[in-house]
N, C-alpha and C positions, 0 to 999 in steps of 0.2 A: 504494500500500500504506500502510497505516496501522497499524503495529506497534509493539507497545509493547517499550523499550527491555529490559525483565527476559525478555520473550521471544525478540528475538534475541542476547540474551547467553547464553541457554541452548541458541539453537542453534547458536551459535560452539563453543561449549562441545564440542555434540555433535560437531561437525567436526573438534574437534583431538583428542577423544577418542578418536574411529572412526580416522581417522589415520592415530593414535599404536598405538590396540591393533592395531589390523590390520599393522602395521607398513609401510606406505604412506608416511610421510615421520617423520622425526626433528627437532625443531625445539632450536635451544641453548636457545635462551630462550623457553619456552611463556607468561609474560606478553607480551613483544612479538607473539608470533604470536597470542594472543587479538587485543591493541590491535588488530593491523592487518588483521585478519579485521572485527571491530566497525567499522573505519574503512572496510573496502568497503562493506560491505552498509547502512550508515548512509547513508553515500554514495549510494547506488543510493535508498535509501527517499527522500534530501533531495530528490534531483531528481524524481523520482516528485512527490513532494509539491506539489514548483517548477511543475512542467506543471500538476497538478492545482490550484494556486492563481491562475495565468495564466491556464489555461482560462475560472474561473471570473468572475476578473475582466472577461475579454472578452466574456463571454455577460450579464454584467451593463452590461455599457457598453453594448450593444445589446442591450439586451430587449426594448426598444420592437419591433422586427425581428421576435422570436422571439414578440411576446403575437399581433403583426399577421398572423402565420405557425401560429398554432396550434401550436407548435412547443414540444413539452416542456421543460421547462430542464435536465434530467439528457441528455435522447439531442442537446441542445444543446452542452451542455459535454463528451459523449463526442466529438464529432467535430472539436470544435476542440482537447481532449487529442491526438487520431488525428494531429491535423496538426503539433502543435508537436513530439508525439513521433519523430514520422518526418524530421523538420526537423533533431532532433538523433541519432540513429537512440536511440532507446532504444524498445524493444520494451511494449507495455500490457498484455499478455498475460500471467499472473504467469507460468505456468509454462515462457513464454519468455524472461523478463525475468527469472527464477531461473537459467535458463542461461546469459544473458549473466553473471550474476554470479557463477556459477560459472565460466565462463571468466578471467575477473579473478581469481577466484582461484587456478587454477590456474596462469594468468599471474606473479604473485605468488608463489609456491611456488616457480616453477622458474627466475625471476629473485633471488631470498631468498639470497645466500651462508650467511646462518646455519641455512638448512631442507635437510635433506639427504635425496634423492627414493630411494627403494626400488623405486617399480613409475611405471610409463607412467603420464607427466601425462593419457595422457587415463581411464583407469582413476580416478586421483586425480580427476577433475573430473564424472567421473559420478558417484563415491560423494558430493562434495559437492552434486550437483544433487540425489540422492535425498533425501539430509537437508534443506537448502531445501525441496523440493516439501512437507516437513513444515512449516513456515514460514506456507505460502502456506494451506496445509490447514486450519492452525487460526485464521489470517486470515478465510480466507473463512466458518470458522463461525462465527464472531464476530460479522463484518458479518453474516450472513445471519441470526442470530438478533437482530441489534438493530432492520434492519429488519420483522423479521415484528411486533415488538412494537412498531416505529410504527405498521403496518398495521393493527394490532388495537384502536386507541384510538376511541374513538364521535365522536370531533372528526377527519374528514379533514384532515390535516396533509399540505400540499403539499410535494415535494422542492425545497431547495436555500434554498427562507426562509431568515429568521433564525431563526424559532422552530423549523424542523424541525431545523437544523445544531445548535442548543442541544439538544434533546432528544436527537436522534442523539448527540452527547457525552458527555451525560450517563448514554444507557444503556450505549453502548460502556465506559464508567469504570466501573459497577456491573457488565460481563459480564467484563469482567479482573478484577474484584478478586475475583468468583466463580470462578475460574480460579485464582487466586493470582498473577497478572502486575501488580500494582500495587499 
């Protein structure tokens, strides 16, 4: 995942708001339970990132392999993420991989002495999975509109270059700041 920080601070936000109105958990100090909400899901995005930066290295230390192999450099680097992620179990699937972290959070909640629970952790941990699944939602239209407008350039730009990893950045930063996320 690749989310930008103003994004999941507003869906923290929505978690402790949904909650708090619904009356599902009472926190003493709603600054701390932001902090340590942003510190899971941060968490989860670093590692995410961790695999996806490993992967990539790997696939670049053996490309020789992959050019000799006709072997795309994207469905390359997906099956060596597959392995490192299974390695540690973390889930690649977002809307699996939102679950695990709404598990964490609901983990988090019901270990919290300063968070006092109203209804069934697991009740709490699905209303946080639905909020996430928000998360992921506007992730993936993000990505999905930064690649369509690599795809649309009159210069085929191959995945995982260095010119396409620049360009892919640079539109992904002009489709948040068209959002208001940056």
């Amino acid at each position: 995942m690749k989310i930008p920080a103003r994004l999941v601070e507003r869906i923290v936000e929505n978690i402790i708001k949904e909650l708090s109105d619904k009356h599902y958990v009472e926190a003493e100090d709603n600054e701390k339970f932001k902090k340590d909400l942003l510190e899971i899901i941060n968490k989860a995005i670093a590692e995410e990132k961790e695999i996806e930066e490993q992967a990539e290295k790997l696939v670049e230390q053996h490309m020789h392999l992959i050019e000799s192999e006709d072997i795309r450099y994207r469905t390359a680097v997906l099956k060596v993420k597959e392995k490192l992620a299974e390695e540690r179990n973390i889930h690649l699937d977002p809307e699996e991989r939102m679950n695990q972290v709404a598990h964490q959070i609901r983990k988090y909640i019901e270990t919290d002495p300063t968070i006092e629970i109203f209804e069934h952790p697991n009740k709490i941990r699905r209303k946080v999975f639905e909020i996430l699944k928000q998360l992921v939602k506007e992730e993936k239209e993000i990505d999905r509109e930064v690649r369509q407008r690599i795809k649309s350039y009159s210069k085929k730009i191959l995945e995982g270059t260095p010119e396409w990893r620049i360009l892919y950045n640079r539109i992904y930063e002009d489709a948040l700041k068209r959002r208001g996320l940056l």
